[in-house]
mmCIF file of the C-alpha atoms, coordinates in Angstrom:
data_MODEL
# 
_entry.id   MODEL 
# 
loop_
_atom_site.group_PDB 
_atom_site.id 
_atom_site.type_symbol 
_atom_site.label_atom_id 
_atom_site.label_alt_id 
_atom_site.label_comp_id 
_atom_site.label_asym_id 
_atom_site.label_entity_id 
_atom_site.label_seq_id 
_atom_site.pdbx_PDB_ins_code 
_atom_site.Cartn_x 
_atom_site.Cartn_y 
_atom_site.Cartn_z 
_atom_site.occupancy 
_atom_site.B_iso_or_equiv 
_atom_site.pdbx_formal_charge 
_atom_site.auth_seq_id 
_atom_site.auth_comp_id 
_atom_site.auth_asym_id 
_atom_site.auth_atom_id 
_atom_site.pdbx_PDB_model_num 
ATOM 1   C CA . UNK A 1 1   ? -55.219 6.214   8.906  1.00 0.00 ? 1   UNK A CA 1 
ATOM 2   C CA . UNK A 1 2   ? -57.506 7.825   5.572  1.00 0.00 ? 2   UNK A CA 1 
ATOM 3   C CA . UNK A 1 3   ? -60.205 6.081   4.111  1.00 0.00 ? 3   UNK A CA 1 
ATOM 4   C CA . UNK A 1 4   ? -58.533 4.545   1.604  1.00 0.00 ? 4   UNK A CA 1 
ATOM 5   C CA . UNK A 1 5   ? -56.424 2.343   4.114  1.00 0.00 ? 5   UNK A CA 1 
ATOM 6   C CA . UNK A 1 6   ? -59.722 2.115   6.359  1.00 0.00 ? 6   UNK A CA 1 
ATOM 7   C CA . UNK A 1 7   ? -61.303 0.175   3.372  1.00 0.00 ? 7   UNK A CA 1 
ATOM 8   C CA . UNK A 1 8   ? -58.173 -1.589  2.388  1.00 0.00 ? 8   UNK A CA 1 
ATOM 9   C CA . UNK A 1 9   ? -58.288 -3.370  5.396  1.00 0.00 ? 9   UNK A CA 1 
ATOM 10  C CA . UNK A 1 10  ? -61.703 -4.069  5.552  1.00 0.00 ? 10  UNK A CA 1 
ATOM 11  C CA . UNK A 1 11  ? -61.843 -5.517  2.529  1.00 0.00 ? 11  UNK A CA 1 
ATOM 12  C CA . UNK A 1 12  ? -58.764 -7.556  3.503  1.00 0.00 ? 12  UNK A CA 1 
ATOM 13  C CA . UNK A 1 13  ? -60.297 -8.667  7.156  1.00 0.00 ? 13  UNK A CA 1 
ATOM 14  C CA . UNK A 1 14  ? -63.788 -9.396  5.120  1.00 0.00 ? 14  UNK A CA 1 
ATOM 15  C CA . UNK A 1 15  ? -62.685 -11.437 2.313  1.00 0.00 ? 15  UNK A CA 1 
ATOM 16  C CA . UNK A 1 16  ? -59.066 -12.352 0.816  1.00 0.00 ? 16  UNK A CA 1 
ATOM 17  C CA . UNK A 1 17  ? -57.342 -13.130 4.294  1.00 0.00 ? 17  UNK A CA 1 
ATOM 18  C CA . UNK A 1 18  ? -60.085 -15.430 5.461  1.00 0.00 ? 18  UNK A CA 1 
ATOM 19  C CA . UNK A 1 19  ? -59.887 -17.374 1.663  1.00 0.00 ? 19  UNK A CA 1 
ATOM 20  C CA . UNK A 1 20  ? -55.584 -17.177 1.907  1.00 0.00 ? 20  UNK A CA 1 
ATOM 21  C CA . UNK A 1 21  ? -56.353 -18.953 5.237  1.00 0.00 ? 21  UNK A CA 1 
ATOM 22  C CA . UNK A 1 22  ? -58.361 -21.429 3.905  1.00 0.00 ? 22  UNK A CA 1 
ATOM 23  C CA . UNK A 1 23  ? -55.679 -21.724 0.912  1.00 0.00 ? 23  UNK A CA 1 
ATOM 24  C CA . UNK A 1 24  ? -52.926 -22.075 3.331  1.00 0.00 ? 24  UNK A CA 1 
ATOM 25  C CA . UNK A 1 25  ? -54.669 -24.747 5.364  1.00 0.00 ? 25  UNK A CA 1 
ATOM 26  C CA . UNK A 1 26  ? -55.729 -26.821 2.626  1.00 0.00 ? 26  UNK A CA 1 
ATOM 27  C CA . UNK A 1 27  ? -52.030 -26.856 1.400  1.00 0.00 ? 27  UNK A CA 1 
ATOM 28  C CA . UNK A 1 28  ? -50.587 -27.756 4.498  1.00 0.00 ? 28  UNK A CA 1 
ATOM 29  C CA . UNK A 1 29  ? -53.505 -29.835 6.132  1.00 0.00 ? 29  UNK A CA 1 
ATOM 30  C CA . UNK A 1 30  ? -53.280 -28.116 9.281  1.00 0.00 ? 30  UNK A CA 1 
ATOM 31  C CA . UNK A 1 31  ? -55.181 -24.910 11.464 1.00 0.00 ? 31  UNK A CA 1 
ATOM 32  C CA . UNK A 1 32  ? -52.618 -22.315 10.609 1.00 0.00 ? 32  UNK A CA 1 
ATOM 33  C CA . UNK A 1 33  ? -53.593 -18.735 11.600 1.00 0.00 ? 33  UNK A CA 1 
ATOM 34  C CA . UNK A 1 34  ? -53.215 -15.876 9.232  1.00 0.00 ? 34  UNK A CA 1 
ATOM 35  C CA . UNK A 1 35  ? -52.759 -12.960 11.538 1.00 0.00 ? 35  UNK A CA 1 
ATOM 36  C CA . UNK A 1 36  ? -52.021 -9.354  10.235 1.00 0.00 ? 36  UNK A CA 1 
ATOM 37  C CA . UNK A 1 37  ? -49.819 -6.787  11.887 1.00 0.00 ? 37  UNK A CA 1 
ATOM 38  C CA . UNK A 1 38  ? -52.162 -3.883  10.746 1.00 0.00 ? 38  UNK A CA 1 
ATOM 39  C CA . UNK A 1 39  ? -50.729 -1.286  12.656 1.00 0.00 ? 39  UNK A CA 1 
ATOM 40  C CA . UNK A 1 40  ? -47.686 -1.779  10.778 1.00 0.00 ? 40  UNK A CA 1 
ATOM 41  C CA . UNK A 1 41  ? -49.640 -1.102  7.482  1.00 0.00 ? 41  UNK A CA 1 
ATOM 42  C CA . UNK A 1 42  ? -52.204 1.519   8.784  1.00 0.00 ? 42  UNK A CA 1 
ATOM 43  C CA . UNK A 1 43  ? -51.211 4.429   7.511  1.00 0.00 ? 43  UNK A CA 1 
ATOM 44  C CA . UNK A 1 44  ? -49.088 2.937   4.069  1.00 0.00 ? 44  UNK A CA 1 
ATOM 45  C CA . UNK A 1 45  ? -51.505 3.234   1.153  1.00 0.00 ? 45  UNK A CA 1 
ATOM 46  C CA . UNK A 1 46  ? -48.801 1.255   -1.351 1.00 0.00 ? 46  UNK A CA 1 
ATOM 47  C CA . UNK A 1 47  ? -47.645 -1.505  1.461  1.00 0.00 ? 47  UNK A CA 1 
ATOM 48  C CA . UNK A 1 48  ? -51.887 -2.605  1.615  1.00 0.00 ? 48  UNK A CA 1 
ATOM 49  C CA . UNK A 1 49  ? -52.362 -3.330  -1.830 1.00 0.00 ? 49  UNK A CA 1 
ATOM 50  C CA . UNK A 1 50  ? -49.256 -5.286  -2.187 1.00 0.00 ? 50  UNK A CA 1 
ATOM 51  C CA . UNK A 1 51  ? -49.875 -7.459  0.805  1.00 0.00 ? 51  UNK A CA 1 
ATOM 52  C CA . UNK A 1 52  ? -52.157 -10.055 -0.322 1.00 0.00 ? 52  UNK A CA 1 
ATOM 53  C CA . UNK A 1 53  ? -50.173 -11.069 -3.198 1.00 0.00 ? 53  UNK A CA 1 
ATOM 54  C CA . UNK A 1 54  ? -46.766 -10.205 -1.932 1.00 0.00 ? 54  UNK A CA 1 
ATOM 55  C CA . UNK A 1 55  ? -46.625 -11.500 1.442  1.00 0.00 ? 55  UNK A CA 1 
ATOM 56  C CA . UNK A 1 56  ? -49.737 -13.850 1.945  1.00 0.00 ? 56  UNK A CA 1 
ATOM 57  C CA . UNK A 1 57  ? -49.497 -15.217 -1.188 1.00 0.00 ? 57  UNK A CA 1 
ATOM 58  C CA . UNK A 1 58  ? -45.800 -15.736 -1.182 1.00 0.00 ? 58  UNK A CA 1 
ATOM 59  C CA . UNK A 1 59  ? -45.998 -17.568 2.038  1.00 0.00 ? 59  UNK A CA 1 
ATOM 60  C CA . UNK A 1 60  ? -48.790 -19.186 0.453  1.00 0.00 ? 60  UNK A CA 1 
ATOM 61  C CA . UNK A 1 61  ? -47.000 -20.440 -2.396 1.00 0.00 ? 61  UNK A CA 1 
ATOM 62  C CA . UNK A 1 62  ? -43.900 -21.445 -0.182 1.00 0.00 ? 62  UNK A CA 1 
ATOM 63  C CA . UNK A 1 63  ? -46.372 -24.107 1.909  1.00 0.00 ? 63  UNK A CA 1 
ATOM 64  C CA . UNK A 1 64  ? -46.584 -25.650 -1.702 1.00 0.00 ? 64  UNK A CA 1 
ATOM 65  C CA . UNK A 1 65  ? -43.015 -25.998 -2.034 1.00 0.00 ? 65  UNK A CA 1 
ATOM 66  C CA . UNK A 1 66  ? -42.617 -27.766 1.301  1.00 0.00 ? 66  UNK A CA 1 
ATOM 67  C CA . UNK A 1 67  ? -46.096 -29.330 1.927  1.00 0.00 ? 67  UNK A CA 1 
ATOM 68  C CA . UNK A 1 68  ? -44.812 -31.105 -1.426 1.00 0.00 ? 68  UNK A CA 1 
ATOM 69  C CA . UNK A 1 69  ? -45.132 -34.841 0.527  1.00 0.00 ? 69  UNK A CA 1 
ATOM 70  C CA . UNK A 1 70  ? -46.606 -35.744 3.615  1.00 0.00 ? 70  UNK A CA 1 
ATOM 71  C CA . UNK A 1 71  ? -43.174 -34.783 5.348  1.00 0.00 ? 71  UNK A CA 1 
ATOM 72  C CA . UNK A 1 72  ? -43.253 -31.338 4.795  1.00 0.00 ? 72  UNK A CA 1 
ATOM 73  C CA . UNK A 1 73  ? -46.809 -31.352 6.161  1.00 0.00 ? 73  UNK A CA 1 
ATOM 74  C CA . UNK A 1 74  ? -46.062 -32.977 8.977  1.00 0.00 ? 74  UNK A CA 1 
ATOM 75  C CA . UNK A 1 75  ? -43.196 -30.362 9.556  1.00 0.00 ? 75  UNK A CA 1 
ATOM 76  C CA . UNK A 1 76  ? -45.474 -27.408 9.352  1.00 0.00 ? 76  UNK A CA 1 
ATOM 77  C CA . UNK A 1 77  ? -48.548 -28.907 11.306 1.00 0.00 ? 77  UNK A CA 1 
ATOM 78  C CA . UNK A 1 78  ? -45.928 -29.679 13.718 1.00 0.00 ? 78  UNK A CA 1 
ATOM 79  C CA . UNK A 1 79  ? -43.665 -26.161 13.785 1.00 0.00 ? 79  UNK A CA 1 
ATOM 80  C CA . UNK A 1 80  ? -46.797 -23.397 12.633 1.00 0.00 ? 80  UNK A CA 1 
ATOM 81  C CA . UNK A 1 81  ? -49.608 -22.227 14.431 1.00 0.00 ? 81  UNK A CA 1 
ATOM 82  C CA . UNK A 1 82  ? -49.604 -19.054 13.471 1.00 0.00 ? 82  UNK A CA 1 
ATOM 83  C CA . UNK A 1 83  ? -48.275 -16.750 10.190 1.00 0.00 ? 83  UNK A CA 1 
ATOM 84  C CA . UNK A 1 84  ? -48.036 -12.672 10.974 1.00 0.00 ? 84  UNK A CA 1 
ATOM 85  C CA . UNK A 1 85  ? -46.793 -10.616 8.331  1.00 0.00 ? 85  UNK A CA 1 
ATOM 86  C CA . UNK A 1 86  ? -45.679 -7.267  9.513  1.00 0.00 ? 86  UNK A CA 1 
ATOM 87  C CA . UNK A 1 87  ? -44.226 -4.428  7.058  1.00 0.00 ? 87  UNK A CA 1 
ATOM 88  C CA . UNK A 1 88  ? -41.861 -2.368  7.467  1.00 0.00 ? 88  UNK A CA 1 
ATOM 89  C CA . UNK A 1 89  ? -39.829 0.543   6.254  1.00 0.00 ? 89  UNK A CA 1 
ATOM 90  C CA . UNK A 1 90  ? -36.750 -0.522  4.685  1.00 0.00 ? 90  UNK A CA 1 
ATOM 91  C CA . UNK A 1 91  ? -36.000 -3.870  2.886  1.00 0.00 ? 91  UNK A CA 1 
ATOM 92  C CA . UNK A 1 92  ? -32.977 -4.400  4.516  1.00 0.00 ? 92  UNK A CA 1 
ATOM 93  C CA . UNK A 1 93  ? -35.074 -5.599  7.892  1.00 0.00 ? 93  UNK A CA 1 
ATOM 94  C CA . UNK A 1 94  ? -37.100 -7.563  5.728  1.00 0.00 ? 94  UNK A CA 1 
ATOM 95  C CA . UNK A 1 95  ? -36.998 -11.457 7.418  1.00 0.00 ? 95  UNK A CA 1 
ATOM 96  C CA . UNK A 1 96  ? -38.722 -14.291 8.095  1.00 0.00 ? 96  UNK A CA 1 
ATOM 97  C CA . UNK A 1 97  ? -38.452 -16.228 11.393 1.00 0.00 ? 97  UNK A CA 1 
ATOM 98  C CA . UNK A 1 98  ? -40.021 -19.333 13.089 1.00 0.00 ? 98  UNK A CA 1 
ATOM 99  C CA . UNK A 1 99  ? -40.556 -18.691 16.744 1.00 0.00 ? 99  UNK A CA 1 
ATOM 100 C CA . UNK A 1 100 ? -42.566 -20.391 19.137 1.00 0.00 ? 100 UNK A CA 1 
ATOM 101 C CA . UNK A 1 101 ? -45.093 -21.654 16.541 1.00 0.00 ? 101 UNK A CA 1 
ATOM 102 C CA . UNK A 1 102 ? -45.311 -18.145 15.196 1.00 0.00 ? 102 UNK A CA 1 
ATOM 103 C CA . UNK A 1 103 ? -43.968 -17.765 11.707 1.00 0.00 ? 103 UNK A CA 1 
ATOM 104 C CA . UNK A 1 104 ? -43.121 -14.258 11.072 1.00 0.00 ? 104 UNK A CA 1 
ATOM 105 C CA . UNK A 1 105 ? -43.012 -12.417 7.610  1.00 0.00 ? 105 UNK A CA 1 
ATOM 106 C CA . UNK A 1 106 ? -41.783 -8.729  7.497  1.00 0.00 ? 106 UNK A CA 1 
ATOM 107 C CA . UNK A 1 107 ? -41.538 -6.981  4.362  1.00 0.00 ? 107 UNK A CA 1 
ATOM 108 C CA . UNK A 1 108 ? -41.116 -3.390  3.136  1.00 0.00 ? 108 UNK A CA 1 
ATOM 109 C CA . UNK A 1 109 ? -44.183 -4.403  0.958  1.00 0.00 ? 109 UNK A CA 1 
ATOM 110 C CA . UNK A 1 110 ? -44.650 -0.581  -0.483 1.00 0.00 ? 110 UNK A CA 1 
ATOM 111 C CA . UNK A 1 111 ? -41.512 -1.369  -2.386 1.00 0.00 ? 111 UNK A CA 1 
ATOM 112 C CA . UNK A 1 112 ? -43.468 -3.994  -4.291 1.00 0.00 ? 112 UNK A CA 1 
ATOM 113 C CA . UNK A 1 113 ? -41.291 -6.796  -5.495 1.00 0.00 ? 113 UNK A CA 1 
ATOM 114 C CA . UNK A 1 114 ? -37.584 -4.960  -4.396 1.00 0.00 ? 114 UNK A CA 1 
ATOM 115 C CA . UNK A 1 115 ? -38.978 -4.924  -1.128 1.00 0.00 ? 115 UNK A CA 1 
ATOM 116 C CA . UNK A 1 116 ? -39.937 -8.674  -0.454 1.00 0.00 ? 116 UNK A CA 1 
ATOM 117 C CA . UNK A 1 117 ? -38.548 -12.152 -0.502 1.00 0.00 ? 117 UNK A CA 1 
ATOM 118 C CA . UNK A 1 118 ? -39.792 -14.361 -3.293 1.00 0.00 ? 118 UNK A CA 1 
ATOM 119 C CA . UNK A 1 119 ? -41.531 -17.610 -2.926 1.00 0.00 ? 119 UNK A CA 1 
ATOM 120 C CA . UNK A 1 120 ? -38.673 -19.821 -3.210 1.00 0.00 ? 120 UNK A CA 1 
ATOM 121 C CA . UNK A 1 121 ? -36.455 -17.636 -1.430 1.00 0.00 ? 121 UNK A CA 1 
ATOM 122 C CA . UNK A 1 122 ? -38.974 -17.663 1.726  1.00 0.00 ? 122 UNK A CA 1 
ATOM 123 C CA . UNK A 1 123 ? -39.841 -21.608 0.928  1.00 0.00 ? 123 UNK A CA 1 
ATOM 124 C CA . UNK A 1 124 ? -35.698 -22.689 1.332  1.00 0.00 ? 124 UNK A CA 1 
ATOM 125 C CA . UNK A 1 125 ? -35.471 -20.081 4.644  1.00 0.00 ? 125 UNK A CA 1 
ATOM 126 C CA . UNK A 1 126 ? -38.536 -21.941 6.262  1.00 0.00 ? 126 UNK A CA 1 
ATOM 127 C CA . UNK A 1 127 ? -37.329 -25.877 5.472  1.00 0.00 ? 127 UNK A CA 1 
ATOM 128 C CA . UNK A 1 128 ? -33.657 -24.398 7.459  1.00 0.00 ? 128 UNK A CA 1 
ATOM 129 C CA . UNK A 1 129 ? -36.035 -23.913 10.106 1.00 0.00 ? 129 UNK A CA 1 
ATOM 130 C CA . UNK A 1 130 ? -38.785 -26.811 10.257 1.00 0.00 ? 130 UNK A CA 1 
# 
């Protein structure tokens, strides 16, 4: 890992993920736990800089789309505990899953766009599973 990555994700542990968690739990009314796989992202330059607003954000914006009425917060207070977003190399393992309370997010986010889901793509995936 360079310095550039080193300060990516400093600046991402100091101050956007803790305000996305805040976002996240405001929209869904519950303690959802942003959690980062950083080792997955570590040493990917590109896949840092889009995560905040291609994977947190995204996810983000899906808890709109469900947490729409007090039914689709109940689901996800209920179902989430925890959000990880890992990256990864190609975008054909790209997924999101609902395990255990841990809702997963993997994206080839140094792709940009071609390599992750969009909102309403991960929003529909997520009420299948809640």
């Amino acid at each position: 890992m360079g310095l550039i990555e080193k300060r990516l994700i400093k600046e991402a542990k100091e101050t956007w993920v803790p305000e996305e968690q805040k976002d996240m739990r405001d929209i869904a009314s519950s303690e959802v736990v942003i959690d980062i796989d950083w080792p997955s992202f570590e040493s990917d330059e590109p896949a840092l800089r889009n995560l905040q607003h291609l994977g947190v954000r995204k996810m983000s914006n899906a808890f709109r789309v469900i947490c729409v009425d007090e039914l689709g917060k109940e689901a996800v207070r209920e179902s989430i505990k925890r959000f990880v977003v890992t990256n990864v190399k190609d975008a054909k393992e790209g997924s999101v899953h609902l395990t255990d309370g841990t809702l997963t997010l993997s994206c080839a986010f140094a792709k940009g766009s071609d390599g992750c889901m969009g909102d309403l793509q991960i929003a529909r995936a997520l009420e299948r599973m809640l």
